[in-house]
N, C-alpha and C positions, 0 to 999 in steps of 0.2 A: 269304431263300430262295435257294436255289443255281439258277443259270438251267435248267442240265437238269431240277429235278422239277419248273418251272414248267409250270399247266396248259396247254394246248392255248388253252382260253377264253382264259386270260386273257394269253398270247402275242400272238394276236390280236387282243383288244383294245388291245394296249401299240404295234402296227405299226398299227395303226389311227389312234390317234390321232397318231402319229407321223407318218404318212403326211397327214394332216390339218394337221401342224404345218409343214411344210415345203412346201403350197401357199403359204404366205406369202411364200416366197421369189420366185415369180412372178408372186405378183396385186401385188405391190409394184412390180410394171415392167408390166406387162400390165392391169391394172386403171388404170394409171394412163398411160399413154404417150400413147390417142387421147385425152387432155383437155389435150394442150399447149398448143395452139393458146387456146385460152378461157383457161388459165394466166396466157399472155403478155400478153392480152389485161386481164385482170384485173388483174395485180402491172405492167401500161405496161414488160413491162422484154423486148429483145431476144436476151435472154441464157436465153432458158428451155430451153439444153439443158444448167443445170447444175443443173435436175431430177433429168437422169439422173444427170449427173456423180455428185453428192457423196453418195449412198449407195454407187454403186462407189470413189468414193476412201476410203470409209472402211472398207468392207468389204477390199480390197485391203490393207490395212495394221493394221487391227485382227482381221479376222477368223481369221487366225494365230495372234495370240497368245492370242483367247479362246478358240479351240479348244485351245490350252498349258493355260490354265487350267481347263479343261474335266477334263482329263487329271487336273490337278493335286489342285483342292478336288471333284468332283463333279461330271459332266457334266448333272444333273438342275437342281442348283443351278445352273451359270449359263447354263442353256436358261429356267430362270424369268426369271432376272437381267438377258440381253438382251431377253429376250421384257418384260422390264417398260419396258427403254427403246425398244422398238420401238412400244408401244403408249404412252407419252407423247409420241413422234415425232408417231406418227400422228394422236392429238388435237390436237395443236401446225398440225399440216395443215391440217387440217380446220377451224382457227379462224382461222389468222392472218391479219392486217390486210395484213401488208408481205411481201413478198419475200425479205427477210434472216431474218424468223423461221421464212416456210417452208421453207426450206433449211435452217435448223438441224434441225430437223423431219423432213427430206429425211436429215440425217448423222444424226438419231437412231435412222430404218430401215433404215440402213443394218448397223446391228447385227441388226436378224430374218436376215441374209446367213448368221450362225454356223448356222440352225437343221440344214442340211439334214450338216454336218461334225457336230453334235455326235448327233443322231439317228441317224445310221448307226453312230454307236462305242455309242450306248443296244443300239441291236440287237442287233448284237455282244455285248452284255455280259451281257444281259438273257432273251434265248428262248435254248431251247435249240438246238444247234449245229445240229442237222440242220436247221432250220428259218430257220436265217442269210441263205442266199440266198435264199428268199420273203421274207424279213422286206426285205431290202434291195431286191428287185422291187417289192414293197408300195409303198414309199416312192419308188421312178422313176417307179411309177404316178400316186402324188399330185401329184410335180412335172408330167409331162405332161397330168394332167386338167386343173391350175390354168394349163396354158400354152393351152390350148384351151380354158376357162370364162371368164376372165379377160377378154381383148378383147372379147368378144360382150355380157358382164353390166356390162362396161367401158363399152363404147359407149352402150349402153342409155342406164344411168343418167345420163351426161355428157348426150346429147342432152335427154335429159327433166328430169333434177334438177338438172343441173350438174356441176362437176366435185369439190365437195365431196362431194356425196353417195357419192364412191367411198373416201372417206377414213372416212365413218363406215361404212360396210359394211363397210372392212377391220378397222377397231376391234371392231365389236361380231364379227364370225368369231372374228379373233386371241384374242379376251378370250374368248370360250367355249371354246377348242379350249384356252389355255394352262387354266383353271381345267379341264378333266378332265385336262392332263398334269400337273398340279399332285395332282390325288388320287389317280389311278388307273395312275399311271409310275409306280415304286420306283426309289431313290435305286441307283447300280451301286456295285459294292464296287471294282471295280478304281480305282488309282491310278499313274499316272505319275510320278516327278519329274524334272520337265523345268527349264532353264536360261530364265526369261524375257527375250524380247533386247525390252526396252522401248524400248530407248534407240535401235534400230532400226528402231522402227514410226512414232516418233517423229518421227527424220530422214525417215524416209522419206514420212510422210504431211504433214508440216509443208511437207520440200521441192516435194512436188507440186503442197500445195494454193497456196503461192507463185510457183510456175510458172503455174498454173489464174488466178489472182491479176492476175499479169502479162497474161494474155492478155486478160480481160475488163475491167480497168480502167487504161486509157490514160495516168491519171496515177501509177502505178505499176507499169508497164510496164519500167523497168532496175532498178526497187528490188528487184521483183517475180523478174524471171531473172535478179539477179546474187545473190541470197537463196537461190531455189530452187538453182542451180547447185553454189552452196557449199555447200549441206548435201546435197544428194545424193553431193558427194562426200566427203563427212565421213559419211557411210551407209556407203559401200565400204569408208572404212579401219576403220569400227570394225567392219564384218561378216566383217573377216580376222581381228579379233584375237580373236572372242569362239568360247564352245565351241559352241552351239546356233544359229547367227544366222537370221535370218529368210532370208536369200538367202545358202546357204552356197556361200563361192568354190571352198571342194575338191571338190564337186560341180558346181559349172558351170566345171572344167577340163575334166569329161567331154565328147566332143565327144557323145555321143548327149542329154545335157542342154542343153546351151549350144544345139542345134541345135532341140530339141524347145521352148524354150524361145522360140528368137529367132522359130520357127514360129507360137507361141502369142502372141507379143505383137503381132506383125507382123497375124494374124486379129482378133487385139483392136480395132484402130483400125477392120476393118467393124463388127465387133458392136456397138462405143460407137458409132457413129458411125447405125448402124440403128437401136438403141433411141431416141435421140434426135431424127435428122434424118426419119426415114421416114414419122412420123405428122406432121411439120410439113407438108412436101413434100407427101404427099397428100391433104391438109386445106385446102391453097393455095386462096383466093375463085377462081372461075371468071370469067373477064372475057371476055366476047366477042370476037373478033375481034385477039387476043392471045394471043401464042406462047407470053408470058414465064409465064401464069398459069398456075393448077392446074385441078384436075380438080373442084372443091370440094367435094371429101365430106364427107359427116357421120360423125361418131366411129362410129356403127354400121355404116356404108358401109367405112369406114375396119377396120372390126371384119372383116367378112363377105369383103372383098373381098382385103384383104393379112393381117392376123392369123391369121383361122384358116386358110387353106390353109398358112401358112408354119409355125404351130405343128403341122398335121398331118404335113406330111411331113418335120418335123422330128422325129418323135417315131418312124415308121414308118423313115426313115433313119438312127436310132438304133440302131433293134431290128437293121436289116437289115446295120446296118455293124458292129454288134457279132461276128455271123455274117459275116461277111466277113473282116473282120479275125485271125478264127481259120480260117477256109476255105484263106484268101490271104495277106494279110499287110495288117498296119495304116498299113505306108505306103500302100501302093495306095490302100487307103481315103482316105487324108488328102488325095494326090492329085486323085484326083475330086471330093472337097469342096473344096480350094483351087481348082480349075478350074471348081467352081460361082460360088465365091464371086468370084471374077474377072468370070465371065459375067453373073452379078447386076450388081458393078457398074457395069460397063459398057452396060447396058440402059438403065440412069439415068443414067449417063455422057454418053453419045452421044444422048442425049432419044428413046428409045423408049418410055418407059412413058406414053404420053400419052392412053390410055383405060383405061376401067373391065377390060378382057378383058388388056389388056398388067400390069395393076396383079396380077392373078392369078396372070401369067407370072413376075412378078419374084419373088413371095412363095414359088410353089413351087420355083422355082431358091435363094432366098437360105436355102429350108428343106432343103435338100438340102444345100450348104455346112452350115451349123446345123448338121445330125445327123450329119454321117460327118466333121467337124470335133471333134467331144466325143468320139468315143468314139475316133477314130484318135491325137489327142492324151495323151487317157489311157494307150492303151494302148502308146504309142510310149515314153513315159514311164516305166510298167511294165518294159518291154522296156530300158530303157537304164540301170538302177542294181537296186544287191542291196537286198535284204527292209529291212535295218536302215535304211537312209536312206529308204524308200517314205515315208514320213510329210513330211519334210524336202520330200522334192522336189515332196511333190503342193503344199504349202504356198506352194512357189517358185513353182508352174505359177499356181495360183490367185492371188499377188500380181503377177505378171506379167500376166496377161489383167485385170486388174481398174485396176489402176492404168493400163492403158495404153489400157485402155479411157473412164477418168474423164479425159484428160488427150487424148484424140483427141476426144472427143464437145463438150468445152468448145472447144478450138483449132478444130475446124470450125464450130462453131458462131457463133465470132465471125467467120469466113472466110462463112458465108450470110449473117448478120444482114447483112455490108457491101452485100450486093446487095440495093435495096428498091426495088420497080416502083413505087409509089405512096402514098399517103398515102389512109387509108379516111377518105374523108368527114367522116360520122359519129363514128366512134370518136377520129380523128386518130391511129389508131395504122397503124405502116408497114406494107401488105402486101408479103411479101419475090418476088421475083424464085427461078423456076423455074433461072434460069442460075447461082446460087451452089450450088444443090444438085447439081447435076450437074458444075461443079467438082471439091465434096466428097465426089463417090462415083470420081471418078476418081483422085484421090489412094486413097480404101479401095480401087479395083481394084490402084494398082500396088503398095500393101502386100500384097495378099494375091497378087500374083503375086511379091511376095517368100517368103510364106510356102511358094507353090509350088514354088519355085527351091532353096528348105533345103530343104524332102522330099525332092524330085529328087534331091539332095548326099547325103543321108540311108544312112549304109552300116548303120544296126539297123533293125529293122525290116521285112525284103525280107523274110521267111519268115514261117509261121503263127502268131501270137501264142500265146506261150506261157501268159500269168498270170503272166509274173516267174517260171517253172521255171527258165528257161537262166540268171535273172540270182543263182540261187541261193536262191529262195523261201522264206521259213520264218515265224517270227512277226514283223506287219508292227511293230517299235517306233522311234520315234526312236533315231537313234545316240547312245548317251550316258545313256541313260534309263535309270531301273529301276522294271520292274510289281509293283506291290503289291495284293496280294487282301484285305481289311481282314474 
């Protein structure tokens, strides 16, 4: 059936479910963030911010090329395809004995990351045309529900069932939502053929996860970064020589790339470093009469008090910086997001967050960075290259925030674990010291007042964003490519 005589019905139900598919990509970090603490707790291991880590280190480096393949065999088929190793991930969670199995578990959801890249090209392919940009509102809608459902139904269950119980609830959703994309999605007729750079996803994710490697195991520690080092840089020279690469260098000669880029990776190191260290830090035992302790929340305290205000007005500083960004311009925007997220850090920097009313402050400040951060990025990005590479670059932008987010949230994370106030009784497991976290959000403030520092430099982007009109707009394809309607 050709998308324009597609009915109305059943357009809607296609963004429906769609939109349903791609809450996955948030309750996977939001469902699961306030139960770290019980986590570490559980697997005895100090390392539990590579939770976060290794579904962004794998998303950052695979989720490019399955969205390649997306193009290539069918975006329907391998929206099943990860959707099937996401949900063996997640059973694999929800069961495992040890630490090492949950992490593999951890890399296998990390593949749900493709849903929300190959969902918007279904849309696109699928309703008819005037109906494109609801169908793509549809699906920003699902993500912000599940960024604001998520911590609250997170917490919940953690305090009362534990923290497995977030793993089967994400199973038994994911498994309903794919079995109706499975019957009631039609397969898209467009095809791409695009150039797979395997051999760059490869180096690329091999090297980090050896760097990652390095930093959490001490007895591999020069094996670890003289391994990583070498094949990141054996990434570089094979990303000059090939036609499609995953980080293409004739594009990041651009300075409006290279700039929007170092912007993006530089904000990276707060975001990994939030998803990860934020719910430890606030989750800290409460100790009398001690500076060094936390505030002790519970996963639902933790929910109510930092999560959803910071998913709120991250979702309303989306919509608002969208509208700005075309009012004014999208650096502006990006601006006052990196000067939130500067201010954020430094609130935990400098030990101001140290009640329940300050824990509020920080979430609506770090949710303002958040919102006018995604969309000033995007569109600065837009703004800085023609139609034919938009594909290319957004793939750069995305393995950049991700990879550099998997590889700050681990490195700080072994930078808290060294700081441990005490030994719990009871458990004999270490409770850590409030003074390593406030360290590592000083380190996030002075990257992100780096990232503020490239805006400021920033010569695209001072005027009203255009949609990529000025950079020559037309149909967004990879360079290189050719569409085929089957």
């Amino acid at each position: 059936m050709n998308s324009e005589s597609r009915s109305a019905r059943h357009s809607v139900l296609i963004v429906a479910l769609l939109a349903l598919m791609t809450e996955i990509v948030a309750f996977e970090f939001t469902l699961v963030a306030p139960g770290l603490p019980e986590m570490a707790a559980a697997f005895e291991t100090r390392h539990i911010a590579l939770v976060m880590t290794t579904p962004l280190l794998v998303a950052g480096c695979f989720v490019p090329i399955v969205g390649k393949l997306a193009d290539v065999y069918g975006k329907k088929k391998v929206l099943l395809g990860t959707s099937a190793a996401f949900l063996v991930g997640t059973v694999l969670c929800a069961l495992a004995p040890v630490f090492p199995l949950f992490l593999l578990g951890r890399g296998l959801q990390g593949f749900g990351l493709v849903a929300p890249v190959v969902c918007y090209g279904l849309v696109r392919d699928l309703i008819p045309a005037k109906w494109v940009p609801l169908g793509i509102g549809g699906i920003g809608v699902g993500i912000g529900a599940s960024s604001l459902i998520g911590p609250l139904l997170g917490g919940w269950l953690i305090d009362h069932h534990g923290f497995r119980s977030n793993f089967w609830l994400l199973f038994v959703y994911s498994a309903v939502v794919v079995a109706g994309v499975a019957i009631c999605v039609p397969e898209t007729t467009v095809r791409i053929a695009h150039r797979i750079d395997y051999a760059g996803a490869a180096l690329l994710g091999i090297g980090s996860a050896s760097l990652i490697a390095g930093a959490v195991r001490p007895d591999l520690r020069i094996f670890g970064f003289t391994l990583g080092v070498l094949l990141l840089i054996a990434f570089v020279l094979v990303e000059r020589r090939i036609a499609q690469p995953l980080i293409s260098m004739e594009l990041l000669a651009r300075p409006g790339v290279w700039m929007t880029l170092i912007a993006a990776a530089s904000y990276g190191v707060l975001n990994g470093a939030a998803a990860a260290l934020a719910p430890q830090l606030l989750r800290l035992p409460a100790i009398p009469g001690n500076d060094e302790s936390g505030l002790g929340m519970t996963a639902t305290q933790y929910s109510l008090y930092y999560g959803l205000p910071a998913g709120l007005v991250a979702a309303g500083c989306g919509i608002f910086g969208g509208w700005a960004a075309r009012r004014f311009a999208p650096r502006s925007v990006g601006l006052v997001g990196m000067a939130a997220a500067v201010l954020a850090s430094l609130l935990v920097g400098l030990g101001f967050v140290g009640s329940f009313g300050m824990v509020i402050v920080f979430g609506v400040i770090f949710g303002v960075a958040n919102g006018f951060y995604y969309v000033s990025s995007t569109n600065l990005l837009i703004e800085a290259v023609p139609a034919d590479t938009q594909a290319v670059s957004s793939s750069m932008k995305f393995t950049s925030e991700q990879v550099v987010s998997a590889l700050a949230s681990a490195y700080l994370g072994v930078l808290v674990g060294n700081y441990v106030l005490m030994v719990a009784p009871k458990t004999q497991q270490p409770i850590l010291s409030v003074q390593g976290f406030e360290y590592a959000y000083l380190i996030c403030g002075g990257f992100a007042a780096i990232a503020f520092v490239v805006m400021l430099m920033m010569r695209h982007g001072r005027s009203p964003a255009s949609g990529g009109v000025d950079s020559g707009q037309g149909e967004q394809t990879p360079s290189g490519s050719v569409v085929v309607r089957h």
